[in-house]
C-alpha positions in Angstrom: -14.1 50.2 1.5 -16.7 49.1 3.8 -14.9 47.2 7.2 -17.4 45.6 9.1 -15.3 45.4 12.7 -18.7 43.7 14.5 -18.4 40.9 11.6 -14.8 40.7 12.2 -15.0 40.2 15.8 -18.4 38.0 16.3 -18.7 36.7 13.2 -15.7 35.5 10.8 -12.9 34.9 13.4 -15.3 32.4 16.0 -16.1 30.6 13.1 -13.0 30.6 11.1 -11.5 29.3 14.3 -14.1 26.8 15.2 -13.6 25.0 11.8 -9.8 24.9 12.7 -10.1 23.3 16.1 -12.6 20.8 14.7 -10.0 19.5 11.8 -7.5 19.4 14.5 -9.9 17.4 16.6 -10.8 14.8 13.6 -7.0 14.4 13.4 -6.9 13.5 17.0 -10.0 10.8 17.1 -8.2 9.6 13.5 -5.1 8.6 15.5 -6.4 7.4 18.7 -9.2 5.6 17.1 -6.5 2.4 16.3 -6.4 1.8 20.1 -10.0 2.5 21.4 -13.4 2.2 20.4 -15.5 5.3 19.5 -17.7 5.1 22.2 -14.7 5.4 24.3 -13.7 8.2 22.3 -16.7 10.1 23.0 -16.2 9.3 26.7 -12.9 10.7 27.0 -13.8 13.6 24.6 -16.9 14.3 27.0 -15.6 13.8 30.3 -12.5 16.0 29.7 -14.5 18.6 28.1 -16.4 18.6 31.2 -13.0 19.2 33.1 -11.8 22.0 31.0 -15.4 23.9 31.3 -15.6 23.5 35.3 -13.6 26.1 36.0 -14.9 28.3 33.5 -18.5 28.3 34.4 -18.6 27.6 38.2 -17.1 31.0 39.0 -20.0 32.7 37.7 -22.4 31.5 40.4 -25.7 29.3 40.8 -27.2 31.7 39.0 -25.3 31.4 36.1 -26.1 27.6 35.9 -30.1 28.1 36.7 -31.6 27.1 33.6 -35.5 27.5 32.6 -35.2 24.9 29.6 -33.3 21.8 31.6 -35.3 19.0 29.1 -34.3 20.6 26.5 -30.4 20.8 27.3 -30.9 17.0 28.2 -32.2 16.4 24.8 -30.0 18.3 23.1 -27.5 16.9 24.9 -28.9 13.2 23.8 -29.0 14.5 20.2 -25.6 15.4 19.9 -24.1 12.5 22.0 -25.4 10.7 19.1 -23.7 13.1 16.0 -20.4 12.5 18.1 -20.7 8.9 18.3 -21.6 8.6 14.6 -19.4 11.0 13.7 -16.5 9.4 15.9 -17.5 5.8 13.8 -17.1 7.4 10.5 -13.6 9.1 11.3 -12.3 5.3 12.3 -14.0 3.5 9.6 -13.6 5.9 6.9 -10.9 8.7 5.7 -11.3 12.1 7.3 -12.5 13.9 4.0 -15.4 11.6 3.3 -16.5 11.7 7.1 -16.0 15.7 7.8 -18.0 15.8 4.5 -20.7 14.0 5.7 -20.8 15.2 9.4 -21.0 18.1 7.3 -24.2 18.2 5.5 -26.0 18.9 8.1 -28.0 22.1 5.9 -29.2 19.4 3.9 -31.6 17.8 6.5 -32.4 21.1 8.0 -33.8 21.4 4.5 -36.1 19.0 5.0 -36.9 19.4 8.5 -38.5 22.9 7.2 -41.5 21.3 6.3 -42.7 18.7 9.1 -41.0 20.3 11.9 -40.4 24.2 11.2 -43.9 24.2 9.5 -42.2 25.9 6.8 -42.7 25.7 2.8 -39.7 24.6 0.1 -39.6 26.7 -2.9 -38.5 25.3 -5.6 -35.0 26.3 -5.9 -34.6 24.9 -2.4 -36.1 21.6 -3.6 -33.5 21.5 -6.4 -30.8 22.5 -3.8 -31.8 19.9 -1.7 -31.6 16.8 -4.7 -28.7 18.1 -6.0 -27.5 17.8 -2.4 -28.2 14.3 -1.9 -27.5 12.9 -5.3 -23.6 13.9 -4.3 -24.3 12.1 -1.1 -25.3 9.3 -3.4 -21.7 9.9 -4.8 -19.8 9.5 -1.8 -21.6 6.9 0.0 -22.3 5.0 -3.5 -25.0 2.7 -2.9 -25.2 -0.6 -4.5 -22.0 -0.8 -5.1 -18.6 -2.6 -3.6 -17.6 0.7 -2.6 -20.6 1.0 -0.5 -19.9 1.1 3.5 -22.0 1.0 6.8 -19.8 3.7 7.9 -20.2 6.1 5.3 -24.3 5.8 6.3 -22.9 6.3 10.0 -21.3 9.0 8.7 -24.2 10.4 7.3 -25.7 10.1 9.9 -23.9 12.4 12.3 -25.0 15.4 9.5 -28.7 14.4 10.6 -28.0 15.0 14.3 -26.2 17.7 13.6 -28.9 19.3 12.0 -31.3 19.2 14.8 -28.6 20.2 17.5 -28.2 23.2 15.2 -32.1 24.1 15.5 -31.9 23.5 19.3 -28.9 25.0 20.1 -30.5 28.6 17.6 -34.0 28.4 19.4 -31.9 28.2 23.1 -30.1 30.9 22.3 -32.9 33.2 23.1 -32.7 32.2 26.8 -29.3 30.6 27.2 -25.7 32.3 27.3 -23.5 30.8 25.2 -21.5 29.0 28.3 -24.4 27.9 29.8 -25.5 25.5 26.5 -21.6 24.0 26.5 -21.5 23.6 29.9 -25.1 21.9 30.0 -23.8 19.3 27.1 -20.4 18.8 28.7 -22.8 17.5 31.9 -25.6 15.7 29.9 -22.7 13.6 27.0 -20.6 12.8 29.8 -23.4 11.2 31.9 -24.9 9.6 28.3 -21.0 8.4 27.3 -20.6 6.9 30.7 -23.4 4.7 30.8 -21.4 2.5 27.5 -18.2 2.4 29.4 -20.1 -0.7 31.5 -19.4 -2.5 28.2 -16.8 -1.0 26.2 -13.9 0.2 28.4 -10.7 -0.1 27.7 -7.2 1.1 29.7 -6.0 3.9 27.6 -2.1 4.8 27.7 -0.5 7.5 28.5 -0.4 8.8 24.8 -4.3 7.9 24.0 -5.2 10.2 27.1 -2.8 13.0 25.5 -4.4 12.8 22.5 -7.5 12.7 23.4 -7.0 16.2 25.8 -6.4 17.8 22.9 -9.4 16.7 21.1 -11.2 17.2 24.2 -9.5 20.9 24.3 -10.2 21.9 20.6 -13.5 20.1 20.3 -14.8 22.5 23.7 -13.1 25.4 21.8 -14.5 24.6 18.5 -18.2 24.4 19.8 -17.5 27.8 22.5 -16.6 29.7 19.4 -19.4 27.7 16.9 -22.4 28.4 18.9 -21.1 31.9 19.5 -21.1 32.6 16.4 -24.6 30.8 15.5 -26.0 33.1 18.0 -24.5 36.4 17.1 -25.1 36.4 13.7 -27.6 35.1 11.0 -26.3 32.0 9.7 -25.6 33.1 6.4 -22.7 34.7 7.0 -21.6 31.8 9.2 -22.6 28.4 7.5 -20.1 28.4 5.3 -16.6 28.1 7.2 -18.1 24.7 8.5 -16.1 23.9 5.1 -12.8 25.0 5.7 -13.1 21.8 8.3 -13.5 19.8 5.4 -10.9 20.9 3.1 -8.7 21.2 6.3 -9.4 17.3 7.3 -8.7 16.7 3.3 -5.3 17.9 3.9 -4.7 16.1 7.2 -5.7 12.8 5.9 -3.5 13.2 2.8 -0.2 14.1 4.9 -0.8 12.1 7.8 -2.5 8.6 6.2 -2.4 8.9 2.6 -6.3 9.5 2.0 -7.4 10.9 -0.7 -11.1 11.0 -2.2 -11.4 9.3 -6.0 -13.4 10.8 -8.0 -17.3 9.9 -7.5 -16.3 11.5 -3.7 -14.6 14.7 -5.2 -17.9 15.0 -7.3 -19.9 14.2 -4.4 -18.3 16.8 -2.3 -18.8 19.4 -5.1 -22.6 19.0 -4.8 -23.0 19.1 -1.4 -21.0 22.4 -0.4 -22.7 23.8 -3.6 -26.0 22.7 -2.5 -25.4 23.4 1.3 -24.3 27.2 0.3 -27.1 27.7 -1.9 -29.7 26.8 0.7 -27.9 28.8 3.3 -27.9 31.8 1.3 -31.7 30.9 0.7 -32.1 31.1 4.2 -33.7 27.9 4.6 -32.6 27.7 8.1 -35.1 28.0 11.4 -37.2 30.8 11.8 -35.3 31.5 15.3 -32.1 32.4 13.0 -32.2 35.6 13.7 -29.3 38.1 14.4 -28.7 38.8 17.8 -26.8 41.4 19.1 -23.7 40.4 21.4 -24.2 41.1 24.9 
């Protein structure tokens, strides 16, 4: 039998990982969002982040830091300020399935983004992929309905953000270590977060701060390990253990606050994985998304 150790090593692990630290993560904003706002969360979640990267990267020299793409860490940086802060919002409003679900349909809009911003054309069994995709969004955020929630479209969303951080973050890989890019959004969504603390701070306890280092700690753990994986392998073989954060959350929410989806969301979720899979594997993903071999 075939074992492929490179796979092993860059590949499944960093991204089996990642989707564990970012369940664990969820669980952390889930219980600290009763006593602070998210934009607070996001703060804290930044600004230790920043703290626990510092060390990591300053060692390595001025040279390390130098960057040849600033604007586009800054607006990458402003991008996925704005996925956590959405994201964040749905995990307070909502139960952690629904909104891990949601942040999580991020292949969805990449979908679309092929055409006006990639340049690229949507085959047929894409398009399909893609409806199918969003008629189980329809399920979970369900639309015209009492049922129907500003959050859930929050929610939603974060996925959209998401989606263009992922197409940054693959086209920055050609220049930028993998440090460098978390490093460079540690900097840019703690100066972004800080600016809303004017308005929305609050005096966190002892245990808010606690919980939120961990967040902080798995969050900067979950995105080391994501975007080394992105960039070390295509994202076929990667895309899909985004999922296990979803089941993961499922399983958190259902222990820890009695959440579980009815039926239209189970359906819903169904769909989307389905759909999100399919257009992975159809490699409707940025040209850039390319293997590259780990240095």
């Amino acid at each position: 039998m075939h074992f492929d150790r490179r796979y092993l090593i860059h590949g499944f692990l960093p991204a089996f990982f990642s989707a564990c630290c970012f369940a664990v993560m969820a669980v952390c904003i889930k219980t600290a969002s009763s006593e602070l706002p998210a934009v607070q969360l996001v703060f804290l979640r930044s600004i230790i982040g920043l703290i626990i990267i510092l060390p990591i990267v300053l060692p390595r020299g001025i040279n390390f830091i130098k960057t040849p793409i600033l604007k586009l860490h800054m607006f990458r940086g402003f991008i996925s300020i704005c996925a956590m802060t959405c994201f964040f919002y749905a995990i307070t409003h909502i139960g952690l399935s629904e909104s891990t679900l949601l942040n999580a349909s991020s292949p969805l809009f990449i979908g679309l983004l092929a055409m006006p911003v990639l340049k690229e054309k949507i085959t047929m069994r894409s398009a399909i992929a893609l409806i199918i995709g969003f008629i189980g969004v329809c399920f979970i955020l369900k639309p015209g309905t009492s049922l129907f929630t500003f959050a859930a479209l929050i929610g939603l969303c974060s996925g959209l953000f998401i989606a263009c951080a992922k197409i940054l973050v693959r086209y920055m890989a050609n220049t930028e270590p993998v440090m460098r890019t978390v490093f460079y959004f540690s900097i840019f969504s703690t100066i972004y977060s800080s600016i809303l603390m004017i308005w929305f701070w609050q005096t966190p306890t002892m245990f808010d701060v606690s919980i939120m280092a961990l967040a902080a700690l798995c969050a900067t753990g979950g995105q080391t390990l994501l975007t080394y994986s992105f960039t070390h392998n295509e994202a076929v073989t990667v895309a899909p253990y985004t999922y296990v954060t979803v089941m993961m959350a499922t399983i958190f929410g259902w222990v820890g606050w009695n959440e579980l989806p009815d039926i239209g969301s189970s359906i819903g979720a169904i769909l989307i994985i389905g759909s999100c899979l399919s257009l992975t594997i159809q490699g409707k993903l940025p040209n850039p998304w390319k293997q590259k071999s780990p240095s």
